[in-house]
VODRENVEX-376337 format. One record per atom (N, C-alpha, C, O): x, y, z; residue in three letters; atom name. Coordinates in nm, 4 decimals. Example, Ala and Ser with C-alpha at 12.3 -4.5 7.8 and 13.67 -1.06 7.14 Angstrom:
VODRENVEX-376337
+----------+----------+----------+------+------+
|       c1 |       c2 |       c3 | resn | name |
+----------+----------+----------+------+------+
|   1.3190 |  -0.5690 |   0.7800 |  Ala |    N |
|   1.2300 |  -0.4500 |   0.7800 |  Ala |   CA |
|   1.3200 |  -0.3300 |   0.7800 |  Ala |    C |
|   1.4236 |  -0.3319 |   0.8465 |  Ala |    O |
|   1.2850 |  -0.2250 |   0.7080 |  Ser |    N |
|   1.3670 |  -0.1060 |   0.7140 |  Ser |   CA |
|   1.2900 |   0.0030 |   0.7870 |  Ser |    C |
|   1.3409 |   0.1138 |   0.8039 |  Ser |    O |
+----------+----------+----------+------+------+
end
This chain:
VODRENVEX-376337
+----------+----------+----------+------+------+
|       c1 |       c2 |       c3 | resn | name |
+----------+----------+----------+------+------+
|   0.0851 |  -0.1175 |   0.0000 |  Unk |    N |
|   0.0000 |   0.0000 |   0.0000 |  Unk |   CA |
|   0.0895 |   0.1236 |   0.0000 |  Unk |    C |
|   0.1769 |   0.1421 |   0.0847 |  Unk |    O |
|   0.0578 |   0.2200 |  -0.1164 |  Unk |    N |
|   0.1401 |   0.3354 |  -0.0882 |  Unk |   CA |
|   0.1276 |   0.4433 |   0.0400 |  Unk |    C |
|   0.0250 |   0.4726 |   0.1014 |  Unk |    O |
|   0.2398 |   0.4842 |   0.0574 |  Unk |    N |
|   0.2422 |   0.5805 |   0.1845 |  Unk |   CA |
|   0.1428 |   0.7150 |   0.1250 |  Unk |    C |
|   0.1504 |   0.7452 |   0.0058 |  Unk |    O |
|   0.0578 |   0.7850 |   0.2116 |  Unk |    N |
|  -0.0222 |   0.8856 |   0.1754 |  Unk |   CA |
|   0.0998 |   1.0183 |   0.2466 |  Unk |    C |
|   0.1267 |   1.0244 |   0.3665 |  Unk |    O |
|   0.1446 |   1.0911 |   0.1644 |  Unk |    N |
|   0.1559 |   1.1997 |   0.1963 |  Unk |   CA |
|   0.0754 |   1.3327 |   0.2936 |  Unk |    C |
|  -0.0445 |   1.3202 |   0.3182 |  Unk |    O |
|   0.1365 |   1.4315 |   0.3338 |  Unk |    N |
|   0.0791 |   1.4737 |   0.4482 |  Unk |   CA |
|  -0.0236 |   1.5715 |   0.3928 |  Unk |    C |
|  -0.1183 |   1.6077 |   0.4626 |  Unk |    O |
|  -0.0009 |   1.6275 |   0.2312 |  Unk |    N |
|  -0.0695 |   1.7464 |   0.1921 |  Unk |   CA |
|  -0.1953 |   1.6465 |   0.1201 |  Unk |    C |
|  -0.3105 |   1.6898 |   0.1234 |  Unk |    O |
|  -0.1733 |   1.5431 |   0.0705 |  Unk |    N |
|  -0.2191 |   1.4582 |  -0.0316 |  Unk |   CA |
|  -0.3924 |   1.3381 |   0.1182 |  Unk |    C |
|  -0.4959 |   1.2731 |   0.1042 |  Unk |    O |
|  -0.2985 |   1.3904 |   0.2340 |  Unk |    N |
|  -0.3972 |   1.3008 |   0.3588 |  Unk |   CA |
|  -0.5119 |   1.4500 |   0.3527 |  Unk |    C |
|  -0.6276 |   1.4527 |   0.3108 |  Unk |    O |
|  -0.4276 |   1.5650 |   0.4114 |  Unk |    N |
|  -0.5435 |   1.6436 |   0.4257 |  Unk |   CA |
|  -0.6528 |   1.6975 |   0.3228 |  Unk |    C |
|  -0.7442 |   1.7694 |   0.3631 |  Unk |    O |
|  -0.6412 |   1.6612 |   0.1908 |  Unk |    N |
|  -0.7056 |   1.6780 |   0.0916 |  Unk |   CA |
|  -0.8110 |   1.5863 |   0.1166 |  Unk |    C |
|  -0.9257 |   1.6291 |   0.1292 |  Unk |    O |
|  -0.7767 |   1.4238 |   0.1282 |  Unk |    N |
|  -0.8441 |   1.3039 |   0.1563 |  Unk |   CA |
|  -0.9443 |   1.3729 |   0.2516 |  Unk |    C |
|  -1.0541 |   1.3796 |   0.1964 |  Unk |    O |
|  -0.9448 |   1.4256 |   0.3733 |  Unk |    N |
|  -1.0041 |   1.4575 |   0.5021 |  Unk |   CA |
|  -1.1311 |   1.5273 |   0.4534 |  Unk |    C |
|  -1.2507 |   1.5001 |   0.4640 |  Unk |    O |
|  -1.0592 |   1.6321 |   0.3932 |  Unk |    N |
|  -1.1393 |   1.7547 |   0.3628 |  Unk |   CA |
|  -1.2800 |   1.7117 |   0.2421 |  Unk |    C |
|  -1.3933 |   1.7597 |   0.2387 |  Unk |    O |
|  -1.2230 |   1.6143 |   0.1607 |  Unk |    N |
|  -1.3226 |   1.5421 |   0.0737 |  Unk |   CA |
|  -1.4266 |   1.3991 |   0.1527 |  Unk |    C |
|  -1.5373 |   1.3606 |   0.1150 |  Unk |    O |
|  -1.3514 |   1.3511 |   0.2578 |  Unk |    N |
|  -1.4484 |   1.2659 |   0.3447 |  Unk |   CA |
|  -1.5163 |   1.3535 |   0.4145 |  Unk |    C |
|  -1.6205 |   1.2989 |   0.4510 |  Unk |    O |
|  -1.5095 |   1.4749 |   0.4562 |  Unk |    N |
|  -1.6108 |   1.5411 |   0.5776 |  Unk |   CA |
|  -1.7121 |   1.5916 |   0.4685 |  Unk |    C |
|  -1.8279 |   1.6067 |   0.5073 |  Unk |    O |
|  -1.6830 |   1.6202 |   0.3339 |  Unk |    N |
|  -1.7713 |   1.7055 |   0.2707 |  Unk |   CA |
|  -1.8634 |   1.6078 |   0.2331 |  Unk |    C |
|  -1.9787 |   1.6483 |   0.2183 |  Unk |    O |
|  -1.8304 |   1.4275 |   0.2038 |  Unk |    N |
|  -1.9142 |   1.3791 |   0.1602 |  Unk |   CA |
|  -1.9597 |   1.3533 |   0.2707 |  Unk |    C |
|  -2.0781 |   1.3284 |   0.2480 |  Unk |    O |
|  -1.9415 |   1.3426 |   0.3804 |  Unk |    N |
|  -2.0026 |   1.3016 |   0.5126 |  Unk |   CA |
|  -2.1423 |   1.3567 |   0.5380 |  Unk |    C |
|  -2.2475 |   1.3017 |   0.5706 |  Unk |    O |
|  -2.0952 |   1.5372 |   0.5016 |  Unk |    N |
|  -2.1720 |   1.5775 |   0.5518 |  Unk |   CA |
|  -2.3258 |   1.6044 |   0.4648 |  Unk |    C |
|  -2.4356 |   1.6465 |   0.5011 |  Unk |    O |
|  -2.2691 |   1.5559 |   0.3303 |  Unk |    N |
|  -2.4008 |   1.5902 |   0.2254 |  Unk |   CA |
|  -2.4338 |   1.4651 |   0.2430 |  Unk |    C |
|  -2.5558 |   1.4484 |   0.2408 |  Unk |    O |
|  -2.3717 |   1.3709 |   0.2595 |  Unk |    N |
|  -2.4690 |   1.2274 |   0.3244 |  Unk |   CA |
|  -2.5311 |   1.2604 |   0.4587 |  Unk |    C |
|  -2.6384 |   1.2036 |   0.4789 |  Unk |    O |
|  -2.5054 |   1.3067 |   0.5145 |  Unk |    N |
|  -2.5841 |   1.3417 |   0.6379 |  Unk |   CA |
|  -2.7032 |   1.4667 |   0.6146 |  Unk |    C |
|  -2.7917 |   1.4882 |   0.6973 |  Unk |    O |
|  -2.6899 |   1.5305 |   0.5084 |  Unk |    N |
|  -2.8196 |   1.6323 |   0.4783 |  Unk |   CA |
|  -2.8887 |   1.5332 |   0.4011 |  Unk |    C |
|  -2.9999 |   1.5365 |   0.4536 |  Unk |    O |
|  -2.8941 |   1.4509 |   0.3142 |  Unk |    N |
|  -2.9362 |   1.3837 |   0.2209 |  Unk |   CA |
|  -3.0800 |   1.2534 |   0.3283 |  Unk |    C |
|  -3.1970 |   1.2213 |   0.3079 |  Unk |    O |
|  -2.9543 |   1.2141 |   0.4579 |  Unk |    N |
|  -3.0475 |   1.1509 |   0.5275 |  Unk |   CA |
|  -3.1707 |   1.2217 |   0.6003 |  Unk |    C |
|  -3.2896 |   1.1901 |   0.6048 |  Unk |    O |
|  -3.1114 |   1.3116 |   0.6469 |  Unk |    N |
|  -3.2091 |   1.4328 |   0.7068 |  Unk |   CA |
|  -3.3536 |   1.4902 |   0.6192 |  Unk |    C |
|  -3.4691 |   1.4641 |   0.6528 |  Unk |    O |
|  -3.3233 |   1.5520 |   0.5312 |  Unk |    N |
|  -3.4043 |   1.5654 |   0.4020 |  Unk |   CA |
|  -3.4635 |   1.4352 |   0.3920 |  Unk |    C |
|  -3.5855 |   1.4514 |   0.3941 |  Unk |    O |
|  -3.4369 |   1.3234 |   0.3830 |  Unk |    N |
|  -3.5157 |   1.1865 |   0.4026 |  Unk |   CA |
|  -3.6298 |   1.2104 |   0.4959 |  Unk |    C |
|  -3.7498 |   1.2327 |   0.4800 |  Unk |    O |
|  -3.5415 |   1.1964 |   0.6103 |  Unk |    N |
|  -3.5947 |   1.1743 |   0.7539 |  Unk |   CA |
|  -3.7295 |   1.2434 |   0.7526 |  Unk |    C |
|  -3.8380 |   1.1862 |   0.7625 |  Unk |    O |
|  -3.7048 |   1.4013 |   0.7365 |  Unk |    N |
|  -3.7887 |   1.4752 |   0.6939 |  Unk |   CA |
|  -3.9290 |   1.4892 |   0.6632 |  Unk |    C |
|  -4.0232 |   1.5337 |   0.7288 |  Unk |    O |
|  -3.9178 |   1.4307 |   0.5245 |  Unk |    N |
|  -4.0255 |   1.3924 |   0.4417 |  Unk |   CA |
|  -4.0988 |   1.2747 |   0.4602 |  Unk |    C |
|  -4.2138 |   1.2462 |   0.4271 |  Unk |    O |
|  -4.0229 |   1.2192 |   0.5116 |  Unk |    N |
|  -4.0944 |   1.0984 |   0.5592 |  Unk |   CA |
|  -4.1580 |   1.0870 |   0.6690 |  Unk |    C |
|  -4.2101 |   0.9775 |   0.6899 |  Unk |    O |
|  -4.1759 |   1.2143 |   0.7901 |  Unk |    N |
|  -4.2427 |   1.2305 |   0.8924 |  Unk |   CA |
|  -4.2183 |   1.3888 |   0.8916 |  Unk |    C |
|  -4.1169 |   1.4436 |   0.9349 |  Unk |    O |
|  -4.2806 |   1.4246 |   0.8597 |  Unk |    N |
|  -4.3385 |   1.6222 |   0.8392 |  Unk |   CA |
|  -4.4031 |   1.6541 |   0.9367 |  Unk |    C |
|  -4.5056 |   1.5919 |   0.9645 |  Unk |    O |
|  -4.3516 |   1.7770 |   1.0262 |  Unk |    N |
|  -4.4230 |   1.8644 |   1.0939 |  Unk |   CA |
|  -4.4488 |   1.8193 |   1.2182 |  Unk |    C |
|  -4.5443 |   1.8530 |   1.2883 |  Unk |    O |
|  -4.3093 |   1.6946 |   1.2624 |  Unk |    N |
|  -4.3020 |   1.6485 |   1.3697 |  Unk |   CA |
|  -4.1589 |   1.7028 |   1.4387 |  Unk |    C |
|  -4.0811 |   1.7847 |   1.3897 |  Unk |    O |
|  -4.1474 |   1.6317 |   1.5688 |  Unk |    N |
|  -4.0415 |   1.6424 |   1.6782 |  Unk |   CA |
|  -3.8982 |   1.6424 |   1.5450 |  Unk |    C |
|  -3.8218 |   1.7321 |   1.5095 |  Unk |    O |
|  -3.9095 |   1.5321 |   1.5119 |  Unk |    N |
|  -3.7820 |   1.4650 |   1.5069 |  Unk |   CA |
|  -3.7793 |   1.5323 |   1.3438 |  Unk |    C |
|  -3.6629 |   1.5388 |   1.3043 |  Unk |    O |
|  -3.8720 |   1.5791 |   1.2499 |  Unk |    N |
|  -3.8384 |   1.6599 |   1.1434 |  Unk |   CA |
|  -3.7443 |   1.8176 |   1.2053 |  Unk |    C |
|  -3.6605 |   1.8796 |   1.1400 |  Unk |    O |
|  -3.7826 |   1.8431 |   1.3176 |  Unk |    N |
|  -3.7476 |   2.0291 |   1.3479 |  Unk |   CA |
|  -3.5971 |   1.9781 |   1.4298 |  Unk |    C |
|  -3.5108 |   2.0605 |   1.4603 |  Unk |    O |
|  -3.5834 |   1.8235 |   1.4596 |  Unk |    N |
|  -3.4255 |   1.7841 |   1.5321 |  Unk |   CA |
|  -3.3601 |   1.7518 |   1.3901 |  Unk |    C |
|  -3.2444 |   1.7934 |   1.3848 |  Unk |    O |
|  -3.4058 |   1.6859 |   1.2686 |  Unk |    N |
|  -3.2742 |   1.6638 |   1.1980 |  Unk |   CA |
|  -3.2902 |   1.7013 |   1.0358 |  Unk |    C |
|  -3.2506 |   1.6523 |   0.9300 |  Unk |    O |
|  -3.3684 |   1.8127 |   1.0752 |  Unk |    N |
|  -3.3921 |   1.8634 |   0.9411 |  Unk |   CA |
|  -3.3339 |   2.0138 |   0.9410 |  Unk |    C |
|  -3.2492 |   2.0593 |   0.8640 |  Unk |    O |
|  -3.4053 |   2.0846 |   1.0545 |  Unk |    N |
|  -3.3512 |   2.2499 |   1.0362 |  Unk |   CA |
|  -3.2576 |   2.2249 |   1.0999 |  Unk |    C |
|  -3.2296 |   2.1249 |   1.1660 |  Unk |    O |
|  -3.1759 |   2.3676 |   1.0718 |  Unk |    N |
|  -3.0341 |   2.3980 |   1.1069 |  Unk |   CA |
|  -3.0393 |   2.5412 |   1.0887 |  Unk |    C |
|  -3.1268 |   2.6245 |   1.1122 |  Unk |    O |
|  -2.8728 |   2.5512 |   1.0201 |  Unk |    N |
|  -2.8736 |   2.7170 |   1.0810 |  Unk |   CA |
|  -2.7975 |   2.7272 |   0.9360 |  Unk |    C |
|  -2.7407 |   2.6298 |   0.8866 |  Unk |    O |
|  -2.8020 |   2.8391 |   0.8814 |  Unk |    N |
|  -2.7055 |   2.8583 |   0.7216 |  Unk |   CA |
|  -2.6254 |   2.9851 |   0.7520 |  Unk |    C |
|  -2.6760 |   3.0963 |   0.7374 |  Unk |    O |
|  -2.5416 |   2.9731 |   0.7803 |  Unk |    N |
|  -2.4316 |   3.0695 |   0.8467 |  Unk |   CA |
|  -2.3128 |   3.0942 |   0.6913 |  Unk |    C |
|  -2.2449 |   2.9972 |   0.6575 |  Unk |    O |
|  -2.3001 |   3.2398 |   0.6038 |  Unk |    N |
|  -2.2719 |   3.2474 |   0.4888 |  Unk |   CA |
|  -2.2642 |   3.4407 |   0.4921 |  Unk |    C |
|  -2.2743 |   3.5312 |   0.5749 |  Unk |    O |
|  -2.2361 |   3.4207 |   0.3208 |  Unk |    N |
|  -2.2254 |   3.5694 |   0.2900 |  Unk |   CA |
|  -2.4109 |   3.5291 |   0.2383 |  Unk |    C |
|  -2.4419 |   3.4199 |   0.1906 |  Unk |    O |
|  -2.4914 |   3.6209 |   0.2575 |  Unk |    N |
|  -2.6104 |   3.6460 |   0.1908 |  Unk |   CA |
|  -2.6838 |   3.7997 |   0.2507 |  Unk |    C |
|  -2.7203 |   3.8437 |   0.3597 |  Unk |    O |
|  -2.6777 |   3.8669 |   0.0498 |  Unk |    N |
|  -2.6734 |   3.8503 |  -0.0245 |  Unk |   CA |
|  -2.5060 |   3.8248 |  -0.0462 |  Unk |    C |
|  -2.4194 |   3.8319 |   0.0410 |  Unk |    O |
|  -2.4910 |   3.7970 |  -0.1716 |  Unk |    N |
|  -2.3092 |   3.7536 |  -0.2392 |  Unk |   CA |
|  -2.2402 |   3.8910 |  -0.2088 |  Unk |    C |
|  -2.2909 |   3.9960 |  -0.1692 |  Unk |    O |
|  -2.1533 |   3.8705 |  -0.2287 |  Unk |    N |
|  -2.0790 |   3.9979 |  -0.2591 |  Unk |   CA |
|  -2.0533 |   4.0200 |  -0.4223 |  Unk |    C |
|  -2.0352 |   3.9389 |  -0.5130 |  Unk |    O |
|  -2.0591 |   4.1513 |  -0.4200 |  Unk |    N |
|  -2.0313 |   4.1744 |  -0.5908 |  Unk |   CA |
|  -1.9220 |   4.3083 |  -0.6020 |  Unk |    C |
|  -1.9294 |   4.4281 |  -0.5745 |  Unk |    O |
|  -1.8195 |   4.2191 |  -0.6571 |  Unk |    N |
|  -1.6877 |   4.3589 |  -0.7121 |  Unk |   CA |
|  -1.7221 |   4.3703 |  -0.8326 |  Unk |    C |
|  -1.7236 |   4.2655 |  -0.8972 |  Unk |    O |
|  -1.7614 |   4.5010 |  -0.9044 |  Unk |    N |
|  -1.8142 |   4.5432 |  -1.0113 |  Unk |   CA |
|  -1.6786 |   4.6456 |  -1.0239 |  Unk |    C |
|  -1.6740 |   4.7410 |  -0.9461 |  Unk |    O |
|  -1.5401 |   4.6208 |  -1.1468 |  Unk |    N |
|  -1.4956 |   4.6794 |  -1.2302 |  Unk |   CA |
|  -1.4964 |   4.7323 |  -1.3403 |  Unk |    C |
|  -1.3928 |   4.7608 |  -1.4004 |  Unk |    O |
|  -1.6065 |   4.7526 |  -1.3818 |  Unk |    N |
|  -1.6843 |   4.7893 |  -1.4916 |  Unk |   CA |
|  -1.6329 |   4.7273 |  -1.6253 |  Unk |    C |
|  -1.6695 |   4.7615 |  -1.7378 |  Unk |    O |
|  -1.5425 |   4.6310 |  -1.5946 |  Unk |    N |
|  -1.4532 |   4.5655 |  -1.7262 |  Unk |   CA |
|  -1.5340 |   4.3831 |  -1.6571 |  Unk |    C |
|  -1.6209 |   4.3200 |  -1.7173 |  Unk |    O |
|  -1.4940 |   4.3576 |  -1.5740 |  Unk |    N |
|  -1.4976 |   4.2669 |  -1.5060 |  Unk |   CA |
|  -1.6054 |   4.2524 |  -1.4053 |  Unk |    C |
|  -1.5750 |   4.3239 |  -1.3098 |  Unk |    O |
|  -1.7251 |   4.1877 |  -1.3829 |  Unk |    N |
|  -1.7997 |   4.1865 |  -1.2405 |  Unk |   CA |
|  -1.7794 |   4.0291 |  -1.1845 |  Unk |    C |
|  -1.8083 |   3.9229 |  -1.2397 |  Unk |    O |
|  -1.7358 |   4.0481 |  -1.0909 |  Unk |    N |
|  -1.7251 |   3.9034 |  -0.9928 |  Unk |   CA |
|  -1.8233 |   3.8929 |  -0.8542 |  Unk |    C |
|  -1.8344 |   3.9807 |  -0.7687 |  Unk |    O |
|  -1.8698 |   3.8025 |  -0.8556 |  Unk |    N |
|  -1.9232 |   3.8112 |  -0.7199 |  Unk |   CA |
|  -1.9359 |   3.6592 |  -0.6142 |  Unk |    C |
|  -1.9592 |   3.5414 |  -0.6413 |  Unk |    O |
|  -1.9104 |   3.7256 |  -0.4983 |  Unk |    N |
|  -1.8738 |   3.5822 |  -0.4181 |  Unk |   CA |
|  -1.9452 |   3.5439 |  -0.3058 |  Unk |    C |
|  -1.9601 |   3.6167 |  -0.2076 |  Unk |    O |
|  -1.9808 |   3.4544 |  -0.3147 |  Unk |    N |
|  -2.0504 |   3.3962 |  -0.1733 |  Unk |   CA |
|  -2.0389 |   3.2798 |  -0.1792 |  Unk |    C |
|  -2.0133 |   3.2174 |  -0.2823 |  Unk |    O |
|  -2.0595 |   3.2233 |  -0.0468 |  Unk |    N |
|  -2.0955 |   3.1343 |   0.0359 |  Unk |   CA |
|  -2.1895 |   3.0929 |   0.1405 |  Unk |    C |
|  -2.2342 |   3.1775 |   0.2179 |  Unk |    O |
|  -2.2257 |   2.9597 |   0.1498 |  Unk |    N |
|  -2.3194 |   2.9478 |   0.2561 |  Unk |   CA |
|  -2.3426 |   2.8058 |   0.2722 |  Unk |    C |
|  -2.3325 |   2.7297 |   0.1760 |  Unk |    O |
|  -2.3778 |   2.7598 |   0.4058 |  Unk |    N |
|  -2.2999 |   2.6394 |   0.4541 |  Unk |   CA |
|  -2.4475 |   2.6126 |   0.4906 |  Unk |    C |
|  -2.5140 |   2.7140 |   0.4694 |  Unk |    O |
|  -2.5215 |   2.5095 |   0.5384 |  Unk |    N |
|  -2.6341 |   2.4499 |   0.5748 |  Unk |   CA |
|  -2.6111 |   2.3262 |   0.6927 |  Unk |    C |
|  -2.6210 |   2.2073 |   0.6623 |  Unk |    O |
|  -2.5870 |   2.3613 |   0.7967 |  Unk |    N |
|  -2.5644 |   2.2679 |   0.9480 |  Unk |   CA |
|  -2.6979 |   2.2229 |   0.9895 |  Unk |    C |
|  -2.7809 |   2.2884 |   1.0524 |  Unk |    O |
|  -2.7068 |   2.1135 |   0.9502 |  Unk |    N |
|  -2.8330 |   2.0378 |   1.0822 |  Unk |   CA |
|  -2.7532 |   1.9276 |   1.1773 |  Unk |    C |
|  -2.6316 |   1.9094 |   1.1812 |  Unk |    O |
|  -2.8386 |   1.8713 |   1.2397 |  Unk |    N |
|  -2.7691 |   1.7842 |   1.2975 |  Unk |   CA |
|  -2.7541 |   1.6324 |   1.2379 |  Unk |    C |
|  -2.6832 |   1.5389 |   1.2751 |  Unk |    O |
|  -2.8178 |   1.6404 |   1.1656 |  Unk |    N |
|  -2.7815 |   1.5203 |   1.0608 |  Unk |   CA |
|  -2.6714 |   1.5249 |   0.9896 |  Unk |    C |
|  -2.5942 |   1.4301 |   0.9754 |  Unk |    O |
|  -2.6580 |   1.6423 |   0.9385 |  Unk |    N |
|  -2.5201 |   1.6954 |   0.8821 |  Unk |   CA |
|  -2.3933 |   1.6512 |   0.9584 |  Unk |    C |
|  -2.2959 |   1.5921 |   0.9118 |  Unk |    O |
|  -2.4199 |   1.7021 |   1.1165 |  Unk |    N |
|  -2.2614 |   1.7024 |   1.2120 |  Unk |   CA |
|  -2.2632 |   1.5159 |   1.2054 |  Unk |    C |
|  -2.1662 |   1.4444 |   1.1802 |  Unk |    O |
|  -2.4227 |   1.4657 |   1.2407 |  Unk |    N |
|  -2.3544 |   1.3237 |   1.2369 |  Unk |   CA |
|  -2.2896 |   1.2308 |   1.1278 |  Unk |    C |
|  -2.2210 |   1.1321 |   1.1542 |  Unk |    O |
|  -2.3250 |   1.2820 |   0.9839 |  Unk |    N |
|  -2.2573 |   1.2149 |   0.8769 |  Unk |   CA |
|  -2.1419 |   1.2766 |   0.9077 |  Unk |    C |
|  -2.0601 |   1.1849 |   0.9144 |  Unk |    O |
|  -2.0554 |   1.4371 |   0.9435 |  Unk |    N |
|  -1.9727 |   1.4515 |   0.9979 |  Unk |   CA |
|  -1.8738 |   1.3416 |   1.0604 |  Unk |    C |
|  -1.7708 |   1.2897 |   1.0173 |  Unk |    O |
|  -1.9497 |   1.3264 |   1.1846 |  Unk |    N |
|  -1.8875 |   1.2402 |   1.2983 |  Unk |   CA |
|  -1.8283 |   1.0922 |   1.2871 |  Unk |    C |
|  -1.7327 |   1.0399 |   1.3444 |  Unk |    O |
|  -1.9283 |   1.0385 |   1.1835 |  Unk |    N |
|  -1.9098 |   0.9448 |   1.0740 |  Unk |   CA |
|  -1.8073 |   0.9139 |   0.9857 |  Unk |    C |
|  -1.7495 |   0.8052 |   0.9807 |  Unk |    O |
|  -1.7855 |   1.0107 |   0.9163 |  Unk |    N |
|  -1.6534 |   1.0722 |   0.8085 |  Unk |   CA |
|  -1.5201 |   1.0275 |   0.8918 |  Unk |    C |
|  -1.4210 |   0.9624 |   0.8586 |  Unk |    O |
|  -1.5460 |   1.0684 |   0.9720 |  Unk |    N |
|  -1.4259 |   1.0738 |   1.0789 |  Unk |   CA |
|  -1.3857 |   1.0021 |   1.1229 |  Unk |    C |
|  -1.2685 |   1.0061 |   1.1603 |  Unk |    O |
|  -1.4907 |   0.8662 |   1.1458 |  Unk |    N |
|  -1.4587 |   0.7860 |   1.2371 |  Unk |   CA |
|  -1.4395 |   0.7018 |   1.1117 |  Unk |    C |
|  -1.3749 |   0.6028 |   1.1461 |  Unk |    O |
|  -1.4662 |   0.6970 |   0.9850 |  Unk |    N |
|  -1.4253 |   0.6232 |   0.8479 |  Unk |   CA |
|  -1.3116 |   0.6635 |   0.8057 |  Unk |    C |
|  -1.2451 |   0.5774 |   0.7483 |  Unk |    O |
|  -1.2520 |   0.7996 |   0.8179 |  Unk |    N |
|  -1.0959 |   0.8628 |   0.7567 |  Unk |   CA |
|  -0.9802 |   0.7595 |   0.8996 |  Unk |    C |
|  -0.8753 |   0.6992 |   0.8769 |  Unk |    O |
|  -1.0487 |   0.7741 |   1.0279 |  Unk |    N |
|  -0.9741 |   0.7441 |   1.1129 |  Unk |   CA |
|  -0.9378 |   0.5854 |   1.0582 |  Unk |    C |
|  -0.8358 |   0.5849 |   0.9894 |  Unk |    O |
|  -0.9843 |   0.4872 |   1.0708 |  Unk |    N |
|  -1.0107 |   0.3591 |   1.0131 |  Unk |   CA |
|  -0.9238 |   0.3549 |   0.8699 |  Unk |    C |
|  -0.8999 |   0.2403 |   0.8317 |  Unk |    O |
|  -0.8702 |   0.4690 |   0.7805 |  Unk |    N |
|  -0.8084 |   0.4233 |   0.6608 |  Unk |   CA |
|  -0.6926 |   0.4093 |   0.7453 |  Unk |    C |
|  -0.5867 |   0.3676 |   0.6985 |  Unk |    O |
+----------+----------+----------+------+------+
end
């Protein structure tokens, strides 16, 4: 098995938490729909979207760019998180 490098591991990390965590919205959004307008829809469905909104916009009158971000945390999210982690730990 080849040795993983140290820049080449944290890349690995950063791509297991991201799928972690859209597997963990993906279950949530499940969860969700499949029981609406209950306890356990408002525990693993909402969250909090902590971001730039609206974007930002640099307008050079040659060039317009504009940037944002915005992140979507439930708790389904942190547990595909927690998950990720305990699967990166295990490689």
């Amino acid at each position: 098995m080849p040795k993983i490098k140290r820049g080449e591991s944290a890349v690995i990390l950063v791509v297991i938490l991201i799928l972690g965590a859209l597997v963990g919205s993906v279950i949530g959004e499940v969860i969700a729909s499949l029981l609406p307008g209950g306890l356990v829809e408002q525990i693993f469905a909402k969250g909090v979207n902590p971001g730039i909104s609206p974007p930002a916009v640099l307008d050079l009158k040659v060039v317009t760019a504009t940037f944002g971000l915005t992140v979507r945390i439930n708790l389904a999210s942190l547990l595909g998180i927690g998950l990720a982690l305990l699967i990166y730990k295990k490689l």
